[in-house]
C-alpha positions in Angstrom: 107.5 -2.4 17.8 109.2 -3.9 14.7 109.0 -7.0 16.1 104.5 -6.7 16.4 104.9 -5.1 12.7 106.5 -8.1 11.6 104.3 -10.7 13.1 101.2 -9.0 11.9 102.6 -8.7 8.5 103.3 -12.2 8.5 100.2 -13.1 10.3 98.2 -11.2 7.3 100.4 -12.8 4.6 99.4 -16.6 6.0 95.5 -15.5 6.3 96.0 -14.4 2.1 98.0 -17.0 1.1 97.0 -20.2 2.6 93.5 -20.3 1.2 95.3 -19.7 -2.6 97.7 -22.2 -1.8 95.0 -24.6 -0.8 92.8 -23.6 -3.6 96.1 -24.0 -6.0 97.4 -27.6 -4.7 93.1 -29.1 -4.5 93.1 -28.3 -8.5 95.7 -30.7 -9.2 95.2 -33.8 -6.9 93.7 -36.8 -7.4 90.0 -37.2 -6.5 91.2 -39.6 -4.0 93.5 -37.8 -2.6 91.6 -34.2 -1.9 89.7 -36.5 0.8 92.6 -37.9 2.5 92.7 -37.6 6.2 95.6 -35.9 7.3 95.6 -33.7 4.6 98.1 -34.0 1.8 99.9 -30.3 1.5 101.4 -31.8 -1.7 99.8 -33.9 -4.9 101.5 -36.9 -5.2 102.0 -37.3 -8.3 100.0 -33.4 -9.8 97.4 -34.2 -11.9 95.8 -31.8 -15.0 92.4 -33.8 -14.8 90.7 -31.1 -12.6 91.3 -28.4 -15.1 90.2 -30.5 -18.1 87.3 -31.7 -16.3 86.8 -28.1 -15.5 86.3 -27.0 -19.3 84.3 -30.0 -20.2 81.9 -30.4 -17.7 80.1 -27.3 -18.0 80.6 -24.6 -20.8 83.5 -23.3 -19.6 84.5 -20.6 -22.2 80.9 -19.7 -23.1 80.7 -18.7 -19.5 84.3 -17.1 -19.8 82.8 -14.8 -22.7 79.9 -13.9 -20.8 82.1 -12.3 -18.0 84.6 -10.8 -20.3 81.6 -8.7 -22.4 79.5 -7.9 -19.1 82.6 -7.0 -17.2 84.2 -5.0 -19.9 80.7 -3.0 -20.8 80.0 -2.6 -17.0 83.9 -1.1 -16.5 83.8 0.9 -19.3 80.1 2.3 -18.5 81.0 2.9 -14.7 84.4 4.5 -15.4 83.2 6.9 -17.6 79.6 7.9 -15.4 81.9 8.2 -12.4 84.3 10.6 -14.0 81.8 12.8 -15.7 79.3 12.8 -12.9 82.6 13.7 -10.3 83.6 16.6 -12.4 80.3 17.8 -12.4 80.0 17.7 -8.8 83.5 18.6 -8.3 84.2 21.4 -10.6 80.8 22.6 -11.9 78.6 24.9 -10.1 74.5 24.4 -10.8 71.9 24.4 -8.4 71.3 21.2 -6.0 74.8 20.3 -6.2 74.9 19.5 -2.6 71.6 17.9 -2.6 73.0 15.3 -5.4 75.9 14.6 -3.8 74.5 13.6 -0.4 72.1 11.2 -2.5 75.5 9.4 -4.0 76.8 9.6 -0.4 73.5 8.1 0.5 73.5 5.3 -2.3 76.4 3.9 -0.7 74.8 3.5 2.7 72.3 1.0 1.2 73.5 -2.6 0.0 72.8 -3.9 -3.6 70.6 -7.1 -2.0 68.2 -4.4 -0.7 67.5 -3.3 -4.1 67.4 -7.3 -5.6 63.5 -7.8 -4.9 62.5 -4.8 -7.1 64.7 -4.9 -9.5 64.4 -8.6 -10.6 60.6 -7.8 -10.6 61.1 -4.8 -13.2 63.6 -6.5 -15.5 61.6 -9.6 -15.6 58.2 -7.6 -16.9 60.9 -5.9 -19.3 61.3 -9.4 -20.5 65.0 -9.0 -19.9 65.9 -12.2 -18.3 68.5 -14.2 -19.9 69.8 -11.2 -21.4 73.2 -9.2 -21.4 71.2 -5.7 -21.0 69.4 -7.4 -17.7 72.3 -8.0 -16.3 74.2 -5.1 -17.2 71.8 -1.9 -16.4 71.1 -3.0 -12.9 74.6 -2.8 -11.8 75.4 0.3 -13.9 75.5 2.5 -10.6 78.5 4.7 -9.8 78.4 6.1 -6.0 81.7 4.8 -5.2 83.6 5.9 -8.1 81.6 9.1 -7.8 82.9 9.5 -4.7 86.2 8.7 -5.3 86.8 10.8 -8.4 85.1 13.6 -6.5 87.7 13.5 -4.4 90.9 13.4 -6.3 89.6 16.4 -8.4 88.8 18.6 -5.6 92.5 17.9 -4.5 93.8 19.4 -7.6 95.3 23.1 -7.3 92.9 25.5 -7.5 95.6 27.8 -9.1 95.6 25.6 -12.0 92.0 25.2 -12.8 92.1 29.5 -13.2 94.5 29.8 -15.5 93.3 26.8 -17.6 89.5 28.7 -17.6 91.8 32.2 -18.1 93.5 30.3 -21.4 89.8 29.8 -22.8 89.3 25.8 -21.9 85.6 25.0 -21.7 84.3 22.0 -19.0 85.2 19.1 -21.0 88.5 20.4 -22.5 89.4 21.2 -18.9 88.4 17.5 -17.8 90.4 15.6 -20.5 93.4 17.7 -21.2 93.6 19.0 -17.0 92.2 17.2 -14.7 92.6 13.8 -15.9 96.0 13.9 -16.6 96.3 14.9 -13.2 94.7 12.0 -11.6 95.3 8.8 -13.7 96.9 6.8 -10.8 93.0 7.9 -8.8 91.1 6.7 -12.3 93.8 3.3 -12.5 92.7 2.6 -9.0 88.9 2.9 -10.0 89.6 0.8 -12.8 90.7 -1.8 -11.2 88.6 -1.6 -8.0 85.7 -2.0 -11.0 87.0 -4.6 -13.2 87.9 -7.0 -10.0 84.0 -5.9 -8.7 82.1 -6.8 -11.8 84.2 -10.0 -13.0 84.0 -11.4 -9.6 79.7 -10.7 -9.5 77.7 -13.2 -8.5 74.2 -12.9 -6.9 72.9 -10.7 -9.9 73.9 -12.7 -13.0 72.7 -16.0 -10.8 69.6 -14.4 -10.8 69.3 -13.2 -14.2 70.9 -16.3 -15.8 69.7 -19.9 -16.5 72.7 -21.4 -18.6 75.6 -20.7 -20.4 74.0 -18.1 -23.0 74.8 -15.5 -20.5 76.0 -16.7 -17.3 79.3 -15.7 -16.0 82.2 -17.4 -14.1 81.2 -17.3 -11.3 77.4 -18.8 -12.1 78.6 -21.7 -14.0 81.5 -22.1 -11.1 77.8 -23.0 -9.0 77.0 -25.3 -11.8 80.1 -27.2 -12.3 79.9 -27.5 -8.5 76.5 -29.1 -8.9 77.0 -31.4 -11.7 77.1 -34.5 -10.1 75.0 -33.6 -7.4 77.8 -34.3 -5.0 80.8 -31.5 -5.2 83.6 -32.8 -6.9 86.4 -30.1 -5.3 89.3 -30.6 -8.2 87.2 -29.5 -11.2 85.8 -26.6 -8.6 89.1 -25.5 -7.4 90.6 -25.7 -11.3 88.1 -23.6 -12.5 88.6 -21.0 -9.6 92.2 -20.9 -10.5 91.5 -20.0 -14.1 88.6 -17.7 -12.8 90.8 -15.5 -11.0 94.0 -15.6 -13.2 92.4 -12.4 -15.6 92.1 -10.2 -13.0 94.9 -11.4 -10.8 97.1 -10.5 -13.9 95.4 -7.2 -14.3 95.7 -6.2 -10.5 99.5 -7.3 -10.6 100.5 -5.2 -13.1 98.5 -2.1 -11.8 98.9 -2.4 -8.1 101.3 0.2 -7.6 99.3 2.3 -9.4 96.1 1.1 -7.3 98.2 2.1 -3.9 99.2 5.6 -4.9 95.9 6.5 -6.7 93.9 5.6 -3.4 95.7 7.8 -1.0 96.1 10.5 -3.3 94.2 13.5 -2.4 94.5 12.2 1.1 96.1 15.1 2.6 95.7 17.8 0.9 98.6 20.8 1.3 
């Protein structure tokens, strides 16, 4: 049984790692070379010109900025709708509680292209095209972290709600100076779950977008791509590379938080 563990890990670890390591090794060939036949596992001699072709070619950084602003107002938005509107769910008792909650259960039932259509048509008679709030207000919905957050607070003791209501806290000194502290390693692992979702968005801002004035990564990614008209993979793969290193950073300092917060609440004693 070891032995089947073992092999799957490994078998799992290969499936990860050789597309990075491919993706890693094309961003520093030679032109020449990424087209060799058998493939070349190793650059011979490695080459920076993919990476400087990468920030040249199309407006790299102004595209960097883009994704940084959207991705931290979308994070920031998200993270706190998705705690407020768990609590209230969670810990709050009003009429159509239920009813809400089944619609946030619902919401994640139905895929974000289903919604494209319509909502491209609204933010384009806003005149909102080409803009930061176009791109941003769209995508500003919170089932999943809803959901999430729901969770971890109705996995926190009873017991200890009571006595914090006995000692006079009202709803949102009971969320900041209770719950939360209760469930940061739940709230790191929405975090991060978030930042990696927005930063890594591509079908909206395409749609909204047009250049570098508010495109993202992964938008002007499709335009390096088609700057020659025939896809030169080293600038592609270069610009991937430096694409992903932000959140890559980000998940590998928080991933033990990540693990615990998403089984926490799990089983609940």
């Amino acid at each position: 049984m070891k032995v089947a563990g073992y092999a799957a890990m490994v078998a799992v670890l290969l499936l990860v790692a050789a597309p990075l390591f491919w993706i890693v090794i094309t961003s520093i060939k030679e032109r020449p070379d990424i087209y060799t036949q058998p493939a070349q596992w190793w650059p011979s001699p490695p080459t920076a010109d993919g990476y400087k072709a990468a920030t040249t070619d199309i407006e790299f950084w102004s595209y960097f900025k883009n994704s940084l602003i959207i991705t931290t107002i979308l994070s920031i938005a998200k993270i706190v709708l998705g705690v407020l509107s768990a609590y209230a769910l969670s810990l709050l008792r009003f009429p159509g509680r239920t009813i809400i909650f089944v619609i946030v259960i619902a919401a994640l039932m139905v895929p974000n292209q289903i919604t494209v259509i319509s909502n491209y048509a609204l933010v384009s008679q806003l005149g909102w095209r080409n803009t930061y709030q176009g791109i941003i207000i769209p995508l500003a919905g919170v089932a999943f972290g809803t959901f999430l957050m729901r969770n971890q607070f109705l996995s926190v003791p009873g017991e200890i709600i009571e006595a914090a209501r006995l000692d006079g806290a009202g709803p949102m000194k009971l969320l900041w100076r209770v719950v939360l502290p209760m469930s940061w390693p739940t709230l790191i692992a929405f975090s991060i779950i978030t930042v990696v979702n927005e930063w890594n968005e591509y079908l909206w801002p395409f749609l909204m977008s047009d250049d570098a004035r508010t495109g993202t990564l992964p938008v002007g990614l499709t335009q390096l791509q088609n700057n020659d008209g025939i896809t030169n993979w080293g600038p592609v793969m270069a610009a991937t590379v430096l694409a992903m290193l932000p959140v890559l950073i980000v998940f590998l300092a928080l991933q033990r938080h990540m693990i615990k917060g998403l089984t926490a609440g799990a089983v609940k004693g």
